[in-house]
N, C-alpha and C positions, 0 to 999 in steps of 0.2 A: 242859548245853546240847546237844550232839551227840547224843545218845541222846533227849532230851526231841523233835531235828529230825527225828529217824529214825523214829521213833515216830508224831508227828505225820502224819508223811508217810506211813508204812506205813500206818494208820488211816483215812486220805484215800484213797488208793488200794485199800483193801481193800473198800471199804465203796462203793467207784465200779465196780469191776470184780467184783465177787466179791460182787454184794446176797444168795447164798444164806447167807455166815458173818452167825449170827445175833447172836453175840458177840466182842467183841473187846477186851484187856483186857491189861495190865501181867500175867505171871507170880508168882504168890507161894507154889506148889505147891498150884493150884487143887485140882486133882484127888484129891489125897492128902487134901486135909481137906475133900471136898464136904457131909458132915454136916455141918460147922460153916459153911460159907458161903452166904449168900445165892444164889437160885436162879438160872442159866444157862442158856439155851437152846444146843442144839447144831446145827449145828457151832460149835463156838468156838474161837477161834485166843489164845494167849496168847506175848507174848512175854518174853521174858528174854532177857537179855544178858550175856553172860559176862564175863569179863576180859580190859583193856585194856592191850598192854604197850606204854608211850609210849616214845618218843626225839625228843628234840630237835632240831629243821631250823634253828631259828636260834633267839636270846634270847626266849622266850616264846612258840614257835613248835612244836607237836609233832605228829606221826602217828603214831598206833596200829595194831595191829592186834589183832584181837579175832572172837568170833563174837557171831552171833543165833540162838536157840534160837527156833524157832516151834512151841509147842504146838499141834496141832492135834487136836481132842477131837469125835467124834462117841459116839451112842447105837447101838449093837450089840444091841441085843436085838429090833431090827424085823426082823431077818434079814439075807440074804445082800446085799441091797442096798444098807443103812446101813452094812455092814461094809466095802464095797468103797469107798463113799465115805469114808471113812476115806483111804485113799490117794488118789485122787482130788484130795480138797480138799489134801491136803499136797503135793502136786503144782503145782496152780495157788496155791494160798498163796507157795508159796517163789520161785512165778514172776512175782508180783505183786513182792516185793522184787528180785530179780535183774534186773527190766526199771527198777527206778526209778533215775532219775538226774538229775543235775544240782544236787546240793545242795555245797552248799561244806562242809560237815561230815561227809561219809561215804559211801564208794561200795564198795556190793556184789562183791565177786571171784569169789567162785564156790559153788558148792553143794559143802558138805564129807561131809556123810553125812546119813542117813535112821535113825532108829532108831524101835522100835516098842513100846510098855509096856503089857502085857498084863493087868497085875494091879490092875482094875480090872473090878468085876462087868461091870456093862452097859456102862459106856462104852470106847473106844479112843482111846489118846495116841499120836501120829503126831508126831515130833520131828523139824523139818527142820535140821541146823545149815549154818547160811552163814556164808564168812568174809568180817570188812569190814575196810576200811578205816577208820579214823576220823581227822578234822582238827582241833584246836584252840589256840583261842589264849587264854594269860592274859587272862581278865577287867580292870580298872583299876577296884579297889576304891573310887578315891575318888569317882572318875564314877561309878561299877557302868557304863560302856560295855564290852561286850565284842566287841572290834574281827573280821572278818571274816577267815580264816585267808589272811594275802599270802602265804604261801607256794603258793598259786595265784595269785598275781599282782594280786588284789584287793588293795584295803586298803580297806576300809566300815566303818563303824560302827552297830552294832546295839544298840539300846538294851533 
């Protein structure tokens, strides 16, 4: 649920701020098997999410911490100007995430590194990792309601 809200929202926000990412899409190491998948326009931004290490706030109540990896994938062979956007877009990508706020499931802390993956013909992989926060609360299987994290002082219920 937390990641499906992150997502969501990153996607909404990317695609309202930033109309030049032509794609935008879950990570499954697009890039490394682009002969096998289905065509993409670039720039494309892929996200992945790394690993969440929870603790317990109270009886069904936890906070995480974790990252998001932002692929960001341009075409490098138009020249020096596609290559620049490459950084560029991972620039304002990761600033897209880092200004969004207000969800009850996850708040961005801070930009952790920039890394760059070179070994790809034509294209360039621009990896922005952010570190987040994450909220959640046991689902109630018999409802399937999965109540609103009170450990912000809410208690809702989300169907």
């Amino acid at each position: 649920m937390v990641r499906n809200e992150f997502y969501k929202d990153f996607y909404a926000e990317c695609r309202r701020l930033l109309p030049e990412v032509k794609h935008i899409s879950w990570w499954n190491h697009n890039v490394e098997f682009i002969d096998q998948e289905e065509a993409w326009e670039c720039p494309a931004v892929f996200v992945e999410f790394g690993d969440i290490e929870w603790k317990k706030v109270v009886e069904g109540s936890y906070v995480g911490k974790g990252e998001v990896r932002l692929h960001v994938v341009t075409n490098v062979s138009a020249g020096l100007e596609h290559q620049l956007e490459n950084i560029v877009t991972g620039m304002w990508v990761s600033s897209v995430v880092l200004g969004m706020s207000g969800s009850e499931y996850y708040s961005p802390l801070r930009l952790l590194s920039t890394l760059t993956n070179h070994n790809h013909e034509e294209l360039i992989e621009g990896i922005e990792v952010i570190e987040m926060t994450w909220i959640r609360e046991r689902p109630d299987l018999m409802t399937r309601e999965i109540r609103l994290p009170s450990v912000l002082g809410r208690e809702e219920v989300s169907e």
